[in-house]
Backbone as a ProteinNet text record, in pm:
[ID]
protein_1_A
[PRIMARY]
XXXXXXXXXXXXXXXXXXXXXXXXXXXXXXXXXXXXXXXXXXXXXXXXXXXXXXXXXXXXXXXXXXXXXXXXXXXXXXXXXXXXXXXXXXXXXXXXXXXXXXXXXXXXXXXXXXXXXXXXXXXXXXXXXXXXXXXXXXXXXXXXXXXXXXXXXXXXXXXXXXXXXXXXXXXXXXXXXXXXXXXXXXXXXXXXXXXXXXXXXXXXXXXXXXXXXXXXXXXXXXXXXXXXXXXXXXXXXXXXXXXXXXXXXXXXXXXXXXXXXXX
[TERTIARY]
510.3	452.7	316.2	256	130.7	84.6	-38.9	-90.6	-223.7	-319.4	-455.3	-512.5	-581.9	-687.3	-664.3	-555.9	-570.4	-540.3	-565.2	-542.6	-617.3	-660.1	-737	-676.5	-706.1	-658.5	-707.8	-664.1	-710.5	-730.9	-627.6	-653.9	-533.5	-552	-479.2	-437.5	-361	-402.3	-276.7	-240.4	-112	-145.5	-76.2	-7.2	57	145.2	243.6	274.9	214.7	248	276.3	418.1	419.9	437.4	394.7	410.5	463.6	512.3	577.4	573.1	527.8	551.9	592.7	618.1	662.3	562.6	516.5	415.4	312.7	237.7	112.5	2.4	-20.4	-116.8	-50.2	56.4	70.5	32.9	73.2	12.8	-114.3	-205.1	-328.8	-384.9	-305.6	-343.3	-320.9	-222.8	-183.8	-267.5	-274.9	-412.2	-558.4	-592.5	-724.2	-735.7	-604.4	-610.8	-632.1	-571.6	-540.2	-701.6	-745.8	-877.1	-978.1	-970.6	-1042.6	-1036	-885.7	-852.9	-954.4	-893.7	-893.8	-1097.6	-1158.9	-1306.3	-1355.3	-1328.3	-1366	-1352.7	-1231.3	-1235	-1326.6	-1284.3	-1394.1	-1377	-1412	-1363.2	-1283.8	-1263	-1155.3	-978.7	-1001.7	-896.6	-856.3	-974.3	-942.8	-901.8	-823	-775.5	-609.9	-593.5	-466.1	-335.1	-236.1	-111.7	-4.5	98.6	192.2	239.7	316.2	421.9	521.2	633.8	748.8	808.6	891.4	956.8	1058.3	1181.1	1339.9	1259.5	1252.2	1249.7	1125.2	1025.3	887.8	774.8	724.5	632.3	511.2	400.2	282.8	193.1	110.8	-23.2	-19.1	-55.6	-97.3	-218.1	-306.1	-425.2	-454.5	-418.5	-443	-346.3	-386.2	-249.6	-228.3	-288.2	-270	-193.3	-21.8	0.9	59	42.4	66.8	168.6	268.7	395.1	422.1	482.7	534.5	666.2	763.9	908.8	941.7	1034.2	1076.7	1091.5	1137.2	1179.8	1072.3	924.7	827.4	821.5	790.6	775.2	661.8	593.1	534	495.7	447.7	464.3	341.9	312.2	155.9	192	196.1	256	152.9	95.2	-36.2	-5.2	-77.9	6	-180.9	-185	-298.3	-380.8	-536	-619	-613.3	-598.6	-608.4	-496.2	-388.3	-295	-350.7	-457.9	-518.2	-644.2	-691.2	-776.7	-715.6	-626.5	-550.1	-437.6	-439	-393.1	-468.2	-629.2	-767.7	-734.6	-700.3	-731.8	-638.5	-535.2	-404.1	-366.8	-282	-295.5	-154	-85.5	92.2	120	79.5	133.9	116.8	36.6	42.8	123.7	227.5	314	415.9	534.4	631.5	591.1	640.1	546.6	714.3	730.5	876.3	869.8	796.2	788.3	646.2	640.7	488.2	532.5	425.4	417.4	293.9	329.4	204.8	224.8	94.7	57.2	-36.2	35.3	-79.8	-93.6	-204.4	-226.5	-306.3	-262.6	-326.9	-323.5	-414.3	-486.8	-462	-412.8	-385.4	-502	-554.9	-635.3	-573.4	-452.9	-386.7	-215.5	-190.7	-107.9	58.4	107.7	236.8	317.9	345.3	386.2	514.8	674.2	799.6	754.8	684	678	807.9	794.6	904.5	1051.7	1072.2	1232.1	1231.9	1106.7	1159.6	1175.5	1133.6	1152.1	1308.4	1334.9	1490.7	1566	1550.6	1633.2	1681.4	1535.6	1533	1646.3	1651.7	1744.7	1897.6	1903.6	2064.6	2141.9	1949.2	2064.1	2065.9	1971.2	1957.8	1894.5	1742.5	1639.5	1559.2	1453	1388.4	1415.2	1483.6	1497	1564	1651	1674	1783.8	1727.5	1822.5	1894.3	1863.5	1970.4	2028.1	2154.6	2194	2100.8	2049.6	1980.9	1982.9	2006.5	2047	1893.3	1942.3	1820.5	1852.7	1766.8	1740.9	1645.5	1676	1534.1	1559	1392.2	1399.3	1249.3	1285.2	1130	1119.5	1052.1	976.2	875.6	857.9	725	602.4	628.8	483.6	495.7	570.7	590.9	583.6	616.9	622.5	754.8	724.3	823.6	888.2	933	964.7	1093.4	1085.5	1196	1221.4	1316.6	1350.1	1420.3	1389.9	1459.6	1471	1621.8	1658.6	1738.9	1780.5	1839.8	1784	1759.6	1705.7	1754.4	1848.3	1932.7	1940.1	1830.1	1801.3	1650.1	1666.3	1533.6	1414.5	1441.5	1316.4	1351.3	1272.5	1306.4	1163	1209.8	1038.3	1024.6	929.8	920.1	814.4	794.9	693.6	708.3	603.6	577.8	442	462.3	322.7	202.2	136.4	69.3	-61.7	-115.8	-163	-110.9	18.2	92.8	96.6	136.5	158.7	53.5	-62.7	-207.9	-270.5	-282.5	-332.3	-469	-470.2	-554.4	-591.8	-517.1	-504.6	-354.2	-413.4	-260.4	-196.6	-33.1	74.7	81.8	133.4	103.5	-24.2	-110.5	-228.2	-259.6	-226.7	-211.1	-110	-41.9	115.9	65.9	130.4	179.1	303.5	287.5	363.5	369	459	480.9	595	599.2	713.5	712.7	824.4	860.3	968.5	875.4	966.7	1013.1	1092	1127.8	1192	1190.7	1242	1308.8	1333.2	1247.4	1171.2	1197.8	1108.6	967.2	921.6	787.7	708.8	728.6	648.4	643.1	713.1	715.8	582	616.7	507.2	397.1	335.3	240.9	181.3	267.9	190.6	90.4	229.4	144.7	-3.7	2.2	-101.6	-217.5	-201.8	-320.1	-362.2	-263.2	-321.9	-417	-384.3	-466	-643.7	-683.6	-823.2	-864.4	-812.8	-768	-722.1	-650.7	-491.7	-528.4	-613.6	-609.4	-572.1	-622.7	-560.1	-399.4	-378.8	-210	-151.7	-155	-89.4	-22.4	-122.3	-48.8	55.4	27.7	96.4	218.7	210.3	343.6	448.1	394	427.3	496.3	421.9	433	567.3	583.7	734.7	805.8	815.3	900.5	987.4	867.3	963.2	984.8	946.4	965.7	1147.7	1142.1	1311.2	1366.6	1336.2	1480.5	1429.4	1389.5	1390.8	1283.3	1180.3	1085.5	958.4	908.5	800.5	652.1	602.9	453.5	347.3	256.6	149.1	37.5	24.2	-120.7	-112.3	-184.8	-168.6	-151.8	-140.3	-165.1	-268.8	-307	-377.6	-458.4	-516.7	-625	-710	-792.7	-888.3	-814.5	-775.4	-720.3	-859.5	-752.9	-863.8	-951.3	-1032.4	-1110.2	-1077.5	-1042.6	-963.6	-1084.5	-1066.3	-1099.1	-1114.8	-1162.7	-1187.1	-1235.7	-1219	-1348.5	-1405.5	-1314.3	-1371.4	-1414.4	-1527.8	-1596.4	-1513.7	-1492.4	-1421.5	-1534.8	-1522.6	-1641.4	-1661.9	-1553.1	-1532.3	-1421.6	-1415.4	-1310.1	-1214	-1301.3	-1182.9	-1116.9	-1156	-1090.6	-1038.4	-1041	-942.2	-823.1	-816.9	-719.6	-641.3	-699	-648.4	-560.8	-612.9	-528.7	-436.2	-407.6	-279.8	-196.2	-230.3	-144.7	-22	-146.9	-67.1	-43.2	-67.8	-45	37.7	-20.1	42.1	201.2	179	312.9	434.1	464.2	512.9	598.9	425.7	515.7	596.5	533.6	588.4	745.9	708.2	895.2	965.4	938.5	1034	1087	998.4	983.8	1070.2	1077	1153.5	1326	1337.7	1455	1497.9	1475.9	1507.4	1547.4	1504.7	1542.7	1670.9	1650.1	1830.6	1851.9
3178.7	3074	3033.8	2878.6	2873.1	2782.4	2875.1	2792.9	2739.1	2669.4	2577.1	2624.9	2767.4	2851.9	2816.4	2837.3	2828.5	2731.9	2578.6	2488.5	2381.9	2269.9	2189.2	2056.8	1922.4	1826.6	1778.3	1747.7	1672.7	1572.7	1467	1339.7	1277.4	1151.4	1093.6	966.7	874.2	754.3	671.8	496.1	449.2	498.1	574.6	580.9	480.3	410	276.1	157.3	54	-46.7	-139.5	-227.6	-301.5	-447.9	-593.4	-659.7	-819.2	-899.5	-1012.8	-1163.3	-1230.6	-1383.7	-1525.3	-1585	-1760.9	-1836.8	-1806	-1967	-1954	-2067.4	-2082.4	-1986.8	-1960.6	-1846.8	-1729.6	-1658.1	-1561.8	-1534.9	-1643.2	-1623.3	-1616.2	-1712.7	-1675.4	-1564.5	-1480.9	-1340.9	-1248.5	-1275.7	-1191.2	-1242.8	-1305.4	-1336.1	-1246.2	-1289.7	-1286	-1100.6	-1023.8	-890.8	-803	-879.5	-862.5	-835.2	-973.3	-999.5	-894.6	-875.9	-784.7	-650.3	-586.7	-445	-437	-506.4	-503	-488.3	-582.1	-594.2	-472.6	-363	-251.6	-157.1	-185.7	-89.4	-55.8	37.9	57.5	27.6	6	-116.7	-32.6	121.1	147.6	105.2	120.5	91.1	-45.7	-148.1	-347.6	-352.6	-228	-244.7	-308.2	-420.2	-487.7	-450.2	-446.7	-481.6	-569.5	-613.7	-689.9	-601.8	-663.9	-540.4	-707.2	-597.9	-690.5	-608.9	-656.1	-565.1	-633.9	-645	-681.7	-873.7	-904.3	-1082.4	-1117.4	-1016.1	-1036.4	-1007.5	-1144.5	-1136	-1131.6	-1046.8	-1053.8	-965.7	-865.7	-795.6	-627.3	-554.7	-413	-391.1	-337.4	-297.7	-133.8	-32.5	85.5	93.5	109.5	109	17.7	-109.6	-227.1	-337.3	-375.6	-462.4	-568.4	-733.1	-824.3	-914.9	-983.8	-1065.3	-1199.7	-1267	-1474.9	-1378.3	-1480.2	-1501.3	-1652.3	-1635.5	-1791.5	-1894.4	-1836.3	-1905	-1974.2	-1861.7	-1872.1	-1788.5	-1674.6	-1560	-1454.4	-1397.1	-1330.3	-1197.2	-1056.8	-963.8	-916.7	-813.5	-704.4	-566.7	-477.6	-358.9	-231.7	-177.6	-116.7	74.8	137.5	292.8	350.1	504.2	582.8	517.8	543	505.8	356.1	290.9	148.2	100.7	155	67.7	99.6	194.5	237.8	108.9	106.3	-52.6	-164.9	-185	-289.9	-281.4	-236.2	-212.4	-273.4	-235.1	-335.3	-408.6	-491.6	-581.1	-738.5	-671.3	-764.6	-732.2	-883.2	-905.1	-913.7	-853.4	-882	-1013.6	-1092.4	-1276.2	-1336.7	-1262.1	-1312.8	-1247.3	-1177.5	-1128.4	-1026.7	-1054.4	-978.3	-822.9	-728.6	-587.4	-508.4	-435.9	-445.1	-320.8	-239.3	-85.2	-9.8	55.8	132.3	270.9	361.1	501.8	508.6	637.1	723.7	902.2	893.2	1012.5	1120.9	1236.9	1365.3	1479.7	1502.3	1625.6	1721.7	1834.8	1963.2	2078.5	2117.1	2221.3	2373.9	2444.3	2563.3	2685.2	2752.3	2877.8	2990.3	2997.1	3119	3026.5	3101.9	3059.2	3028.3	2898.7	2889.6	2842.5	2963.8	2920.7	2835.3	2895.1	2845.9	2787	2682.7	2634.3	2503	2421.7	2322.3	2389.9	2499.8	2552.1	2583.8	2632	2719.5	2575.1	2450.2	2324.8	2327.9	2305.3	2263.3	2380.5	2517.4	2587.7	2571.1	2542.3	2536.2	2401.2	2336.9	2163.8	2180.1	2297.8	2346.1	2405.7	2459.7	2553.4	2447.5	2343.5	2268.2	2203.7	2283.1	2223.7	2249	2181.3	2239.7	2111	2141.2	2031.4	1893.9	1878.2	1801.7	1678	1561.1	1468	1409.9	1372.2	1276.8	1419.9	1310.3	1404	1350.5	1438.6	1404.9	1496.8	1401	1482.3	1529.8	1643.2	1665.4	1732.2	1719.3	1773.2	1878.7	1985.7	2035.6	2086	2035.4	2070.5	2180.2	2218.8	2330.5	2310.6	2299.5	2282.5	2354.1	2392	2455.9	2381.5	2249.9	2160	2079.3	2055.8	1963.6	2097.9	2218.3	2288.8	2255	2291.4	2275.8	2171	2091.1	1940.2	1927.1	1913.3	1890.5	1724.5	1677.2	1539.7	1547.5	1428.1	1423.5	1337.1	1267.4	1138.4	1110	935.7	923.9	775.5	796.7	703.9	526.2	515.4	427.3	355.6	465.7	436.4	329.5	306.9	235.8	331.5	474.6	519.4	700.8	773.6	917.8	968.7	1093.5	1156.1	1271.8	1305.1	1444.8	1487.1	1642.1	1707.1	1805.3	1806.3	1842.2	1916.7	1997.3	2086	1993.7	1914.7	1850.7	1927.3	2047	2131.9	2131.4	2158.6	2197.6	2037.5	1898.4	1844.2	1750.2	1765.6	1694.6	1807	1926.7	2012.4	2027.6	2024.8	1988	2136.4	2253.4	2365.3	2460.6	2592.2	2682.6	2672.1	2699.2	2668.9	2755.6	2664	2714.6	2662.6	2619	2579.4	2435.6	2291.7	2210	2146.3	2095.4	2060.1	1875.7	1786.7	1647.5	1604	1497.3	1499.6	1364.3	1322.8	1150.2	1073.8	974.6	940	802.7	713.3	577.3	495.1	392.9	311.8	165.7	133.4	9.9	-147	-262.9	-364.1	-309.6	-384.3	-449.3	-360.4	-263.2	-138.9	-130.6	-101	-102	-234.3	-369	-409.4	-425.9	-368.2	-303.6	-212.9	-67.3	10	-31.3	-115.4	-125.3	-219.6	-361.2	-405.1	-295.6	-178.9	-77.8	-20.1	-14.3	55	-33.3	-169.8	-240.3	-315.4	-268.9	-339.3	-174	-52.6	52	23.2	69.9	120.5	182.7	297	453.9	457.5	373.8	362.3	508.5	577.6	719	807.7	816.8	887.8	845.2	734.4	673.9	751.2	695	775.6	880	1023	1137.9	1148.4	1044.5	1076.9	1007.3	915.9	831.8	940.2	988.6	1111.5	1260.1	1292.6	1377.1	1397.1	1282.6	1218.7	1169.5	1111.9	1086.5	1249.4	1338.2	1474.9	1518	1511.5	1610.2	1556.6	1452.3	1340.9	1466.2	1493.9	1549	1691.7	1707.8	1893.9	1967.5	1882.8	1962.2	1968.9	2062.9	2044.1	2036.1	1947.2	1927.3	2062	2088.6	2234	2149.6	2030.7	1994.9	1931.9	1944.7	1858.9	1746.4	1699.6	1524.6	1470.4	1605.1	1545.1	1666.2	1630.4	1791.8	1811	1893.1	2011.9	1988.5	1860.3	1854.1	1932.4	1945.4	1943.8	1824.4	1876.7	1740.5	1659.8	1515.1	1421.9	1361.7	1328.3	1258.3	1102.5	1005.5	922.4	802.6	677.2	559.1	538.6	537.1	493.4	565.6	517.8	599.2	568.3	656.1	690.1	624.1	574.8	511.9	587.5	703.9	837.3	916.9	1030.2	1124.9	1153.6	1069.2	1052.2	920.8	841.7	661.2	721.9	775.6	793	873.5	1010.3	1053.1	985.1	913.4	828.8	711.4	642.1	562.7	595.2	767.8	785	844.8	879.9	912.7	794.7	690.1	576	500.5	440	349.9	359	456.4	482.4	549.8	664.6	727.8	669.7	624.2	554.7	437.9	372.1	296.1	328.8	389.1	534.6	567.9	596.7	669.1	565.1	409.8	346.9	258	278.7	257.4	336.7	476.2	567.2	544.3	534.4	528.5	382.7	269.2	192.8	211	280.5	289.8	360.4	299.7	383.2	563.7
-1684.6	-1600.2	-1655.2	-1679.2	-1727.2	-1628.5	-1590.2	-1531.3	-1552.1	-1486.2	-1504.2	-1580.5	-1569.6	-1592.1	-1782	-1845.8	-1974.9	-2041.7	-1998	-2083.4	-2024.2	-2093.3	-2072.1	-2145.3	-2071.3	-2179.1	-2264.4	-2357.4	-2492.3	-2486.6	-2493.6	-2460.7	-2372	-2377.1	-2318.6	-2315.6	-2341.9	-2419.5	-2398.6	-2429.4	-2521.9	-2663.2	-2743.5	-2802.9	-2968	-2904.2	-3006.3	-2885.7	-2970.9	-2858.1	-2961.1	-2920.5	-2994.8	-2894.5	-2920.9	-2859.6	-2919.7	-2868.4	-2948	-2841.7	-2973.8	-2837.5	-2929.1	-2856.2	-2916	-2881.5	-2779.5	-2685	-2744.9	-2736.7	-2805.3	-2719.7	-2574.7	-2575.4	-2600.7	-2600.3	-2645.4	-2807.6	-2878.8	-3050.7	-3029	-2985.9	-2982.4	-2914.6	-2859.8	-2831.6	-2894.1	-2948	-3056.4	-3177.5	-3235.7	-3319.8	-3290	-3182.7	-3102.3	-3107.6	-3077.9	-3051	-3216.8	-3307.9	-3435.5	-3484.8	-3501.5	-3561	-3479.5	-3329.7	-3273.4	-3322.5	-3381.1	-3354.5	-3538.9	-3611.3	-3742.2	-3783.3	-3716.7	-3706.2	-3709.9	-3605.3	-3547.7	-3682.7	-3794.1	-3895.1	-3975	-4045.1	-4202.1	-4312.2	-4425.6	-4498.9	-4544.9	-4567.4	-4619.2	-4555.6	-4437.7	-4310.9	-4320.3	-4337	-4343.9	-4524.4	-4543.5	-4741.9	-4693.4	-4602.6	-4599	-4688.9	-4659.5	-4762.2	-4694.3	-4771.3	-4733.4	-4659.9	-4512.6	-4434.6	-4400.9	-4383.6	-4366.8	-4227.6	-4116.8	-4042.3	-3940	-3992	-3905.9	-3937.1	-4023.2	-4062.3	-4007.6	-3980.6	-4006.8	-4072.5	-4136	-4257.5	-4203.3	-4290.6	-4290.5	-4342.3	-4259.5	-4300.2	-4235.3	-4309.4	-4210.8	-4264.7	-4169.5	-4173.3	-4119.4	-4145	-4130.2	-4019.7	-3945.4	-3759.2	-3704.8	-3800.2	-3685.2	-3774.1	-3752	-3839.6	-3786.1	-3815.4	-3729.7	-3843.4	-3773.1	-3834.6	-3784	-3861.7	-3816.6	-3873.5	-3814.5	-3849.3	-3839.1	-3904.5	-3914.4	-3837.5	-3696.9	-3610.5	-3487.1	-3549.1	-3436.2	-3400	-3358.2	-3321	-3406.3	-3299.4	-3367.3	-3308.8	-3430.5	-3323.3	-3363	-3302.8	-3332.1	-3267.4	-3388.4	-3357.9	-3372.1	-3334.2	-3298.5	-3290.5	-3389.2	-3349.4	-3316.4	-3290.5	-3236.2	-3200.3	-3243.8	-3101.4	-3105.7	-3221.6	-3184.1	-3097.6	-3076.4	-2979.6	-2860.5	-2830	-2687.1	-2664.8	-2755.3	-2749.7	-2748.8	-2787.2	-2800.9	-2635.8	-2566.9	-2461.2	-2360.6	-2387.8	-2318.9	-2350.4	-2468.5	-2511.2	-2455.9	-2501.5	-2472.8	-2288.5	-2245.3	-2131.7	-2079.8	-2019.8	-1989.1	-2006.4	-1934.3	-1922.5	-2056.7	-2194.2	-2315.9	-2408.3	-2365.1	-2455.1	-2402.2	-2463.6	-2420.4	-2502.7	-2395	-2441.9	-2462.5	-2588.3	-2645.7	-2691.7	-2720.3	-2693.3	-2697.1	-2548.3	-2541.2	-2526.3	-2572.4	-2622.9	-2522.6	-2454.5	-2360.3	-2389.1	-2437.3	-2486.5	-2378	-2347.6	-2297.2	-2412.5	-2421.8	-2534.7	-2473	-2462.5	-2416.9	-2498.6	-2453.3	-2558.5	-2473	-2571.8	-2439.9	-2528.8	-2433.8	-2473.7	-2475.5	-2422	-2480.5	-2589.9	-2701	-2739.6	-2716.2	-2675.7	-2659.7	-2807.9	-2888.9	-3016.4	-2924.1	-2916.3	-2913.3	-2783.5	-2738.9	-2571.8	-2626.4	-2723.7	-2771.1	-2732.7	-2820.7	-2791.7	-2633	-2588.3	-2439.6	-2347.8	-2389.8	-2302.4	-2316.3	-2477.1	-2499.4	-2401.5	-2442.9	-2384.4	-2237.6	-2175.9	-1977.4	-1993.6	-2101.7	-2069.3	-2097	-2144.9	-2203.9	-2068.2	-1996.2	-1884.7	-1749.2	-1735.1	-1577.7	-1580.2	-1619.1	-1599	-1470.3	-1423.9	-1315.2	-1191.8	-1113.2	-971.9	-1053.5	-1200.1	-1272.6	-1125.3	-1172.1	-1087	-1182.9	-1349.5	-1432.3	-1528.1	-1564.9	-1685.5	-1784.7	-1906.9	-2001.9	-2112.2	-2279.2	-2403.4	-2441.6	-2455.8	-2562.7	-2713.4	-2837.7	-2935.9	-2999.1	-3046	-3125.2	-3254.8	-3292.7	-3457.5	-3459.6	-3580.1	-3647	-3840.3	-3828.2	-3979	-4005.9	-4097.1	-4189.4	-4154.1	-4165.4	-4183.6	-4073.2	-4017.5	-3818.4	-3741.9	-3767.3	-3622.3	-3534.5	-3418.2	-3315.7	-3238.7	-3243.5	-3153.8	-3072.3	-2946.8	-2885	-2818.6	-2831.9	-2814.5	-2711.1	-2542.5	-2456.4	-2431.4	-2371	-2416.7	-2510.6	-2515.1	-2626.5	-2689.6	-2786.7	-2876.1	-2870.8	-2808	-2747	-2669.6	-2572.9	-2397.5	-2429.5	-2287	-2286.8	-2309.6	-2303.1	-2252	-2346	-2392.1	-2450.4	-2428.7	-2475.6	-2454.3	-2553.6	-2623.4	-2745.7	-2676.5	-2701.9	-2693.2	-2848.3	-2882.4	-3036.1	-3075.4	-3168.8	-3157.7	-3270.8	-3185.4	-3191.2	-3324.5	-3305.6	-3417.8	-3564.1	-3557.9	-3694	-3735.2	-3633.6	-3719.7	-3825.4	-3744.8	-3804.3	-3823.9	-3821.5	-3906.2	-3824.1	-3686.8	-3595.6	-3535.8	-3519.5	-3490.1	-3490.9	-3485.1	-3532.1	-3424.7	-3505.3	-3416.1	-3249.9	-3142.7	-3047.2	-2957.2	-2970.5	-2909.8	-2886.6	-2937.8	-2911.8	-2907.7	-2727.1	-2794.8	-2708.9	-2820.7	-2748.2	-2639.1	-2523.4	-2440.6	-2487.2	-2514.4	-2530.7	-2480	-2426.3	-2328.1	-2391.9	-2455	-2534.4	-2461	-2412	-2345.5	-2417.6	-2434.2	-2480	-2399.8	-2423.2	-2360.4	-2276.7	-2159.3	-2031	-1997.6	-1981.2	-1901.7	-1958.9	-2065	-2135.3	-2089.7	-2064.6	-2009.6	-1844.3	-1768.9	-1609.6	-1636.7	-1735.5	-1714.2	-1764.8	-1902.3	-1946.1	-1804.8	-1749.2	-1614.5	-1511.4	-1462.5	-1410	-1434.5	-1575.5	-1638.7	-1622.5	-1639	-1675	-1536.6	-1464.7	-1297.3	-1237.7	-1310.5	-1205.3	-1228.1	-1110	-1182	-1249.5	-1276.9	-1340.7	-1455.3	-1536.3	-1639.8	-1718.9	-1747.9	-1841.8	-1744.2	-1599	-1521.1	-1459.7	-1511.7	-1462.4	-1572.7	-1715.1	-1823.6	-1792.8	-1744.1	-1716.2	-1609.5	-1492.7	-1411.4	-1420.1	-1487.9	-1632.6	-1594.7	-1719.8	-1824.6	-1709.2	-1631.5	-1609.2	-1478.2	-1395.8	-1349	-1397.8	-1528.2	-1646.4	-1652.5	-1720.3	-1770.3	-1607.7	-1513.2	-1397.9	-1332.4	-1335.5	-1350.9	-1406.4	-1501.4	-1626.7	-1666.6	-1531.5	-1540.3	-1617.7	-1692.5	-1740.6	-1637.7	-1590.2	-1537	-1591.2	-1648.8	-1739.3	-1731	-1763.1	-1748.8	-1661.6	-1657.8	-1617.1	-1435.6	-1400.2	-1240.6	-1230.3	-1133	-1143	-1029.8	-898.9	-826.1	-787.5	-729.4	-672.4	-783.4	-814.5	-905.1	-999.9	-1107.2	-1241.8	-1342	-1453.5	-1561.2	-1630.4	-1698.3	-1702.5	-1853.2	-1810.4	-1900.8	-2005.9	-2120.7	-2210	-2184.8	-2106.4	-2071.9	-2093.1	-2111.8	-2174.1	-2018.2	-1870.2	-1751.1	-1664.8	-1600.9	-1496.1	-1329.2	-1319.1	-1154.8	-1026.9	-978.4	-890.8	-798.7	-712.9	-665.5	-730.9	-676.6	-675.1	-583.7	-492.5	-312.5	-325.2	-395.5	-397.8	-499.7	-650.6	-749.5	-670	-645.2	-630.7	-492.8	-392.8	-312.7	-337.9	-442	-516.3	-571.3	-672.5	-746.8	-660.6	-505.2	-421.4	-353.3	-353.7	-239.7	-341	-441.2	-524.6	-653.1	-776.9	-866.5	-899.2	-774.1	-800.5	-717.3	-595.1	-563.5	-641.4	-675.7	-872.4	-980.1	-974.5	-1062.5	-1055.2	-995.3	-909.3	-852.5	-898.3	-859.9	-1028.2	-1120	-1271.3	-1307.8	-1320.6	-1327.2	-1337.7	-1189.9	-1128.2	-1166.5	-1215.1	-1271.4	-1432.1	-1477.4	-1638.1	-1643	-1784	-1825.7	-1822.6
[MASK]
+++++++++++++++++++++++++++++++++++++++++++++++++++++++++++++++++++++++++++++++++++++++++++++++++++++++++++++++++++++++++++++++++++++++++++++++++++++++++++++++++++++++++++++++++++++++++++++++++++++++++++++++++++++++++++++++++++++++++++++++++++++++++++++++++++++++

């Protein structure tokens, strides 16, 4: 059983966001988000190359790469912290939002080397209070560590948890694991709306994330309300009685009706 006392969060964030539009303000947002994300780099990062992706031409710039297609269309596909700025940045009504990534990373002080397999295993036998059927996968590597895949790649929606240490070389195996939950068309822009209407959205993320896996039998390590641990943040809480008041009556409710809509 793990509980509070030995883990703390890391971060918390979007993740991969990718977004696409035809109309003229959506291009110019997608422009507008481009030139913004790209500015912020270092000149090693603004060292451009050609990227091409499914009949779209154009540019990548370190994590941030933007495309025209023939027909009119255009996309901006955004991975680590810049798709978390670029999340500020960009606005639902300017672009169709076609797959978002929400990330929890926790850091544990005592070591959970196999916590990846012991997820898969609990999913072979039930799971915890599980309501869907749901596939899962796991792999181990020398140089990735541990990763278990839930979901199916197919669906609108999957989720990995992966030892976040082994695979960026960030700390030894066991001590930092990633929670990431990938939603795709229609559903990804339902939740990214959610996200960008809370007051909170770093404190929404987890609670994303953490009724995402609780659906399909995994139960997350971190809280979602009460005496949490303390989050990695860009926003200031205006209280602690209006924040957690809000993810009671507002967020999860949402939440759990996002959910139960996906595949």
């Amino acid at each position: 059983m793990i509980t509070s006392d030995i883990f703390a969060y890391q971060s918390t964030s979007v993740d991969f966001l990718t977004v696409t539009s035809k109309d003229i303000d959506g291009l110019a947002a997608i422009n507008d988000a481009y030139k913004a994300l790209t500015s912020q780099m270092s000149n090693y990062d603004r060292m451009c190359r050609v990227w091409r992706f499914k009949g779209f031409s154009g540019e990548s710039c370190g994590s941030v790469r933007q495309g025209l297609r023939e027909d009119g269309w255009a996309i901006l596909m955004v991975s680590g912290g810049a798709a978390h700025e670029a999340s500020k940045i960009l606005e639902i009504k300017d672009a169709n939002v076609t797959r978002l990534d929400l990330q929890v990373t926790v850091k544990f002080e005592v070591c959970q080397e196999h916590y990846a397999r012991g997820v898969f295993n609990l999913l072979t036998t039930g799971g915890v209070g599980k309501t869907k059927n749901v596939s899962s996968r796991f792999i181990t590597s020398s140089s990735k560590g541990e990763t278990v895949y839930i979901g199916s790649r197919t669906s609108q929606q999957m989720a990995r948890i992966y030892d976040k240490g082994i695979e960026s070389d960030l700390a030894p195996a066991g001590f930092l694991w990633r929670y990431e939950v990938e939603f795709k068309k229609p559903l990804a822009s339902r939740v990214f709306s959610t996200i960008q209407a809370s007051e909170a959205p770093n404190l929404g993320i987890p609670e994303i994330v953490y009724h995402w896996l609780l659906k399909r039998g995994v139960k997350p390590t971190w809280p979602i309300s009460g005496d949490a641990p303390i989050v990695e943040v860009a926003w200031k809480a205006k209280s602690l009685e209006r924040t957690l008041s809000w993810l009671r009556t507002q967020v999860r409710p949402t939440v759990l009706r996002l959910l139960d809509a996906g595949n």
